[in-house]
C-alpha positions in Angstrom: 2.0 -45.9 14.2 2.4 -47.3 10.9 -0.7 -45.2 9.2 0.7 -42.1 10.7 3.5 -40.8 8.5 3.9 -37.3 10.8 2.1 -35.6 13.2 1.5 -32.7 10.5 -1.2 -35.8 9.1 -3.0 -35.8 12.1 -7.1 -34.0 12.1 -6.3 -33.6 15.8 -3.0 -32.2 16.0 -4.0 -29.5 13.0 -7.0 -28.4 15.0 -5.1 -28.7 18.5 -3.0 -25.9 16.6 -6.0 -23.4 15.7 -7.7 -24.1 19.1 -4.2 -22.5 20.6 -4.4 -19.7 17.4 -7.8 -19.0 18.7 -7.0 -18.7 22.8 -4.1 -16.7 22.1 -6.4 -13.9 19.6 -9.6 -14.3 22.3 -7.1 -13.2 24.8 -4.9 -10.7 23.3 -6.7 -7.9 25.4 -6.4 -9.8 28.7 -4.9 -7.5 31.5 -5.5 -11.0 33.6 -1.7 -12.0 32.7 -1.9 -15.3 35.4 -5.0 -16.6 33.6 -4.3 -15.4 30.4 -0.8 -17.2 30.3 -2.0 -20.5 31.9 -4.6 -20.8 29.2 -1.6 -20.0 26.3 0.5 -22.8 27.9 -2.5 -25.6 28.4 -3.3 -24.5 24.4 -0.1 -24.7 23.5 0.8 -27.7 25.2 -2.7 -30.0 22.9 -0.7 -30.2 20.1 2.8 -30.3 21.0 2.3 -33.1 22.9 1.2 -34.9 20.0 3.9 -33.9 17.8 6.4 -34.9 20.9 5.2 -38.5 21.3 4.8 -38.8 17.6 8.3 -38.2 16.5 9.4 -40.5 20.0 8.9 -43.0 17.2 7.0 -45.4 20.5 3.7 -46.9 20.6 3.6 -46.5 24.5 5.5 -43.2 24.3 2.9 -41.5 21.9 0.1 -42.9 23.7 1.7 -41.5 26.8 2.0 -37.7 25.6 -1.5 -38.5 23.8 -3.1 -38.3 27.1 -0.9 -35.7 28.2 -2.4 -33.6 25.5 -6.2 -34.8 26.3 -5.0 -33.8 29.8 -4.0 -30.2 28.8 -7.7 -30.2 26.6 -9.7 -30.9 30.3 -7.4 -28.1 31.9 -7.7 -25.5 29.4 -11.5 -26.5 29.3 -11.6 -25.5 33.0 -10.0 -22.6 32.7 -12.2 -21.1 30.2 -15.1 -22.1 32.3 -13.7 -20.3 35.1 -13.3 -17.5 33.0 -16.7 -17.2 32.1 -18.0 -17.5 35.6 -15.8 -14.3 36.5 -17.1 -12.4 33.3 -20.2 -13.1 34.8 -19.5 -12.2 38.2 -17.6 -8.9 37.3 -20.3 -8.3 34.7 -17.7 -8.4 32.1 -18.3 -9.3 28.5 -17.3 -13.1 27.7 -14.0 -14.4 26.3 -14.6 -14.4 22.6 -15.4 -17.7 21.6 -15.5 -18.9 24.7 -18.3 -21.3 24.0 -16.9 -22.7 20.7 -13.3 -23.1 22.3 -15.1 -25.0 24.9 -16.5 -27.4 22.6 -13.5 -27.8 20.4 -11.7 -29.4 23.8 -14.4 -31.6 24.5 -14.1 -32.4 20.8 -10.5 -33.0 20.8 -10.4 -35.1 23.8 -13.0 -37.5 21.9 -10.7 -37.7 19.2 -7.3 -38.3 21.5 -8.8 -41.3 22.7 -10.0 -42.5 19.7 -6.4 -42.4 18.9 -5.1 -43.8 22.2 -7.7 -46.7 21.5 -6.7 -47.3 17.6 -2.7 -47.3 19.0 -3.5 -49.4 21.8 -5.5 -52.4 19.5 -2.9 -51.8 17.2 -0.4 -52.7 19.3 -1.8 -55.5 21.1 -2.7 -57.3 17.6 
């Protein structure tokens, strides 16, 4: 962790932040309060897991809440996939952004294990 000063440095943890700023304006219509909430929390929880295992002040412990937070990128990636398939279904419009938002997770799980990788050569050198 020596390059990283705080997790305000991080690329990933900045746009872990507006990917949870952007599911929580897409959904500030919702009347689907379950769904809607479950996607605030996995948004949420991308970057607060990084900031968690960052100021841990632990190689293993940051790489551990690292893939807690790619964890919550592949959960709130599902969800807004099965958002879209009820849109669909219920010939609703789409979640705004739902397509961008999709891609920013499969984005920010590329660069989480980038990370975890760096951490992990780091530490073993």
């Amino acid at each position: 962790m020596s390059n990283i000063n705080t997790f305000e440095d991080l690329e990933v943890w900045k746009r872990g932040c507006q990917l949870a700023v952007d599911v929580y304006v897409a959904n500030h219509a919702s009347r689907d309060f379950g769904l809607k909430d479950q996607m605030q929390r996995s948004a949420v929880s991308i970057p607060s897991n990084i900031a968690e295992g960052c100021e841990r002040d632990s190689t293993p412990d940051f790489i551990k809440f690292l893939r807690y937070s790619k964890s919550s990128c592949g959960e709130l990636r599902t969800q807004l996939y099965i958002t879209e398939r009820v849109c669909r279904k219920l010939d609703l419009q789409p979640l705004a952004g739902s397509r961008d938002m999709i891609a920013e997770t499969k984005e920010l799980s590329k660069m989480l294990q980038g990370l975890i990788n760096s951490l992990k050569r780091r530490s073993n050198s």
